[in-house]
DRENDO-1510 file (C-alpha; in Angstrom, 1 decimal, always signed):
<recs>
REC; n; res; u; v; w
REC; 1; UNK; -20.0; +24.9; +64.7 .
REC; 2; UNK; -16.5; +26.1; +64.0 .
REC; 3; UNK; -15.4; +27.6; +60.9 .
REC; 4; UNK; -12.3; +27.0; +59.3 .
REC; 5; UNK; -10.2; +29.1; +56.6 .
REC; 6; UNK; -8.9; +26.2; +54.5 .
REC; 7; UNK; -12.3; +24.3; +54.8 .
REC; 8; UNK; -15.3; +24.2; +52.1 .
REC; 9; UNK; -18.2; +22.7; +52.8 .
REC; 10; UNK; -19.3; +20.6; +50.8 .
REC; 11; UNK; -23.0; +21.5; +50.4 .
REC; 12; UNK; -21.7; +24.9; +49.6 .
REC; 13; UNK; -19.4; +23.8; +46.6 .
REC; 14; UNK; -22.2; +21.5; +45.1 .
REC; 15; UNK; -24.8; +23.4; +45.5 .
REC; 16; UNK; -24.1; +26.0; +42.4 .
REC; 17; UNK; -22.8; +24.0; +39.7 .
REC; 18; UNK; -21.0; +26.0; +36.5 .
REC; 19; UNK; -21.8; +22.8; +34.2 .
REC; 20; UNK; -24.3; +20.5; +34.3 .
REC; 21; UNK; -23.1; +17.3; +34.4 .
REC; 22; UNK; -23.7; +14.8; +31.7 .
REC; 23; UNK; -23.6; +10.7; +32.3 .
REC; 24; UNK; -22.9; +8.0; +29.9 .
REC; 25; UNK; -22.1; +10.9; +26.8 .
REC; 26; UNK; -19.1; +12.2; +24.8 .
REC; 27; UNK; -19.6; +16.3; +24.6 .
REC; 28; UNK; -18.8; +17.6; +21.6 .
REC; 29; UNK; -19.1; +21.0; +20.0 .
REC; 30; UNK; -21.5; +20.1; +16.9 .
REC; 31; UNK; -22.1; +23.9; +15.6 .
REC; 32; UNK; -21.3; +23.7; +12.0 .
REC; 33; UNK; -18.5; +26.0; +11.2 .
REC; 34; UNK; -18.3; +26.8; +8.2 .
REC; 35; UNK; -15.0; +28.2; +7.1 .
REC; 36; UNK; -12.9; +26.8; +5.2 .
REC; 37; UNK; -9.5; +24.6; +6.8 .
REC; 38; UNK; -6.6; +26.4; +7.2 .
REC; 39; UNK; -4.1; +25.2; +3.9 .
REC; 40; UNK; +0.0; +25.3; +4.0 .
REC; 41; UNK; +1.2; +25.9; +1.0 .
REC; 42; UNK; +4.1; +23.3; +0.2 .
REC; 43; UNK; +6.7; +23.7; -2.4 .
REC; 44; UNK; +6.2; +21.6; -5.8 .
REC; 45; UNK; +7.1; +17.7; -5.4 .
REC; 46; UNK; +9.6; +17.0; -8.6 .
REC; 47; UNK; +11.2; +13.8; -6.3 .
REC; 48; UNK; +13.9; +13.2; -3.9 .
REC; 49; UNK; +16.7; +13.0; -5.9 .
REC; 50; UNK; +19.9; +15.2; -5.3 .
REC; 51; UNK; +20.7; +15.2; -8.8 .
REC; 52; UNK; +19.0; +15.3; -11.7 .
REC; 53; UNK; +18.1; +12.3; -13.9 .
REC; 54; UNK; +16.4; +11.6; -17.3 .
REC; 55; UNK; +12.9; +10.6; -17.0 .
REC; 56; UNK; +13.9; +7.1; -19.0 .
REC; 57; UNK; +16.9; +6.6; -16.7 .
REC; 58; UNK; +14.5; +6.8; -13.5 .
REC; 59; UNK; +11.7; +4.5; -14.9 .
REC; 60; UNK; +14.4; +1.5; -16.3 .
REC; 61; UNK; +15.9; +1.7; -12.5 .
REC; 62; UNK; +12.4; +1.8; -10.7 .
REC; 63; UNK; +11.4; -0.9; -12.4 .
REC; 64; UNK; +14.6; -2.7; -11.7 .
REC; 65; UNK; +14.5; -1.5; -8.0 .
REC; 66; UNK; +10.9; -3.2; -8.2 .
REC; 67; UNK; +12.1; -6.6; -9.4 .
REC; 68; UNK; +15.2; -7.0; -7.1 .
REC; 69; UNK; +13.3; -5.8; -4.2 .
REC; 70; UNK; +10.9; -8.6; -4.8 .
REC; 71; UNK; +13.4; -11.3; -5.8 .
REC; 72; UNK; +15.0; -10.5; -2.0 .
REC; 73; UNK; +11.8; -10.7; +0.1 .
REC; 74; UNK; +11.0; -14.2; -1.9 .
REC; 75; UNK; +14.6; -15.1; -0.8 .
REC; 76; UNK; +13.9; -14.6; +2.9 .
REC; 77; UNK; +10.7; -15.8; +2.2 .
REC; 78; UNK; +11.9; -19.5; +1.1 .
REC; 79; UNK; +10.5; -19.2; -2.6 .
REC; 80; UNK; +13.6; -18.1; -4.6 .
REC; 81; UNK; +17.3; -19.4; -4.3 .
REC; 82; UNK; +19.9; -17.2; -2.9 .
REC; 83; UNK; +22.1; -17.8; -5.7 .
REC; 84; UNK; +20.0; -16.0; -7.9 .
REC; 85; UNK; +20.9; -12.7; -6.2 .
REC; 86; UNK; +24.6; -13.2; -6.4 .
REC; 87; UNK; +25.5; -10.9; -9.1 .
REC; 88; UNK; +23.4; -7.9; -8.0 .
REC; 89; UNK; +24.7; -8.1; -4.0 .
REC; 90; UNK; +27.9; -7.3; -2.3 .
REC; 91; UNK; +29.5; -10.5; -0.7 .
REC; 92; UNK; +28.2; -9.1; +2.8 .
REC; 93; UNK; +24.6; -9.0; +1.5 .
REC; 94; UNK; +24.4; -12.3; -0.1 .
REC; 95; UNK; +25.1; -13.6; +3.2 .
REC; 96; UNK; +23.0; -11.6; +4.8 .
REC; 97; UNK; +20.0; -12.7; +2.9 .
REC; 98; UNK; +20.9; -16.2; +2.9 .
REC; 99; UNK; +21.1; -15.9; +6.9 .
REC; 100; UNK; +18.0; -14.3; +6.6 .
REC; 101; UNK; +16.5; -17.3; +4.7 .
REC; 102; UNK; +18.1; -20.1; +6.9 .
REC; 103; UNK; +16.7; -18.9; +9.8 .
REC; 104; UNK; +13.2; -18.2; +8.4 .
REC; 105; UNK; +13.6; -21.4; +6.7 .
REC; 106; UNK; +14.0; -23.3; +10.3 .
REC; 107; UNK; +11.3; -21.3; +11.9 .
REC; 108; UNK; +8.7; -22.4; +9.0 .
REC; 109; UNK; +10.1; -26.1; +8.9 .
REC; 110; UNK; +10.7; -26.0; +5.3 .
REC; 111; UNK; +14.2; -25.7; +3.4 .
REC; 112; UNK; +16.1; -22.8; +2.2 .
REC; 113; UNK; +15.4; -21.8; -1.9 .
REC; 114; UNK; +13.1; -25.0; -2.3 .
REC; 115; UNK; +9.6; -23.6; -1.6 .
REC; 116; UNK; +7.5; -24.3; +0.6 .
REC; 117; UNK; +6.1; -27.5; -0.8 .
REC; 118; UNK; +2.8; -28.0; -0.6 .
REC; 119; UNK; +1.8; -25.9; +2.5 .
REC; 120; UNK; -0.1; -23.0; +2.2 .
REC; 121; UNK; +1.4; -19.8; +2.8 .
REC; 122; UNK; +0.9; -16.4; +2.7 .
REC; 123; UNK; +3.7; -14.5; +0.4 .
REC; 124; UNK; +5.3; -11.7; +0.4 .
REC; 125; UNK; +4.1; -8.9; -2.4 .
REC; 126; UNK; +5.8; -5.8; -3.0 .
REC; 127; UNK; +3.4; -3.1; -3.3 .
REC; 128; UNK; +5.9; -0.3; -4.2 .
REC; 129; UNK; +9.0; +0.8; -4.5 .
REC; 130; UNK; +10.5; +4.5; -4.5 .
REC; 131; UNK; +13.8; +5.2; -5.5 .
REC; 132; UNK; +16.0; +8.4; -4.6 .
REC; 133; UNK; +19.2; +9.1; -6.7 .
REC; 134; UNK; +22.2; +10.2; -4.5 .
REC; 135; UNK; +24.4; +10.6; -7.5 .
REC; 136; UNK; +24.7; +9.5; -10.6 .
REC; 137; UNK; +25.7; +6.2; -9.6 .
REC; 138; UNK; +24.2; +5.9; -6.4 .
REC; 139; UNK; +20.4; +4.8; -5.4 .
REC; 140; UNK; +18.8; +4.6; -2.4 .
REC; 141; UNK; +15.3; +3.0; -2.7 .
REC; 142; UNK; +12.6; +1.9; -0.1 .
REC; 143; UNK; +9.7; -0.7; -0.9 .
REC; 144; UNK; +6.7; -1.5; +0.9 .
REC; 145; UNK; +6.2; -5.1; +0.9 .
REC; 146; UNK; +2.3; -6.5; +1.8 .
REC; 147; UNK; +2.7; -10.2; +4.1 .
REC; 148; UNK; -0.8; -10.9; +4.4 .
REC; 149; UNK; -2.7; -8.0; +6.4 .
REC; 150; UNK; +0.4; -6.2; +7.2 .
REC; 151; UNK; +2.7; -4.2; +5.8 .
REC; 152; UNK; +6.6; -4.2; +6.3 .
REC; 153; UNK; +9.4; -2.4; +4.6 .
REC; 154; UNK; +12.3; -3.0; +2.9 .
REC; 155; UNK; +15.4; -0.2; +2.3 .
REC; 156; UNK; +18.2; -0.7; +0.4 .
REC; 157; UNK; +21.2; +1.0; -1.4 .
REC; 158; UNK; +22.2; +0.5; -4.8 .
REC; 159; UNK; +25.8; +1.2; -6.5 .
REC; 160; UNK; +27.1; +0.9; -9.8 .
REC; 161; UNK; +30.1; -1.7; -9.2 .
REC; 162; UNK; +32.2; -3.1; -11.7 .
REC; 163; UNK; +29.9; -1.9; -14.4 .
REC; 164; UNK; +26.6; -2.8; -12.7 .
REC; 165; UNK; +24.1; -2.2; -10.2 .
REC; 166; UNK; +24.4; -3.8; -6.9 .
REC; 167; UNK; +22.6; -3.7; -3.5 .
REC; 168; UNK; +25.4; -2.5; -1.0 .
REC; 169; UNK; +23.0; -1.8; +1.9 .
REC; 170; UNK; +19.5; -3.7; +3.1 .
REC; 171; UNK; +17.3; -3.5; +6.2 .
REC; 172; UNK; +14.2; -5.0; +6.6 .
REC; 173; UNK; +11.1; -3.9; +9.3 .
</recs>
């Protein structure tokens, strides 16, 4: 038989294995260890905000940012006029939602700020809203908005114009 420099046998290599071989199991390293994680510390959480605002300030616009953010998603949604936003939206965000709630409108076969009649339907809830003060008269807030077993998001800005708050940015996702 002739030997070969770049040629194992095969016998030879599977005849000493360095680890048995286990079938049909995950391994896993189950000694307890018993020391505790490793920790990084992270600096104190006081908010986002680049400026600072009176507790009573940031609790009257939360609770605003709370209430507009759900009057928009019930506007896409088909439950809540588009007029109703009018005052608290720029021009371009006013349309924006109504194009929002026309075409969800024609995809769900019902019509735009009339409901949904008598269909059942799941609707949009907003679970929470977080707001983050840019300067004194500007707000960015996000929302998390529960549609049935998911989650979606909602992000928005928020200026003082002509003497009130209005929505001058909005995504959904």
């Amino acid at each position: 038989m002739t030997s070969y420099d770049n040629v194992t046998s095969l016998m030879s290599a599977r005849s000493a294995p360095q680890h048995p071989s286990v079938q049909g199991t995950l391994a896993l390293n189950l000694e307890s260890d018993l020391t505790p994680p490793q920790t990084v510390e992270l600096p104190s959480a006081s908010g986002a905000d680049v400026v600072a605002v009176p507790p009573p300030v940031r609790r009257d616009l939360q609770r605003w940012a709370l209430t507009f953010a759900q009057a928009c998603v019930e506007v896409v949604g088909g439950d809540r006029p588009v007029s109703q936003l009018v005052r608290w939206t720029t021009p371009h965000i006013h349309d924006e939602l109504a194009y929002r709630a026309g075409v969800i409108a024609r995809a769900g076969v019902h019509r735009s700020g009339r409901g949904r009649g008598r269909q059942l339907a799941v609707r949009p809830q907003v679970q929470n809203v977080r707001t983050c003060f840019i300067t004194d008269d500007i707000v960015e807030l996000c929302a998390r908005v529960r549609y049935g077993p998911r989650s979606r998001f909602l992000a928005g800005r928020l200026e003082v114009l002509t003497g009130r708050w209005q929505c001058t940015a909005l995504e959904f996702g």
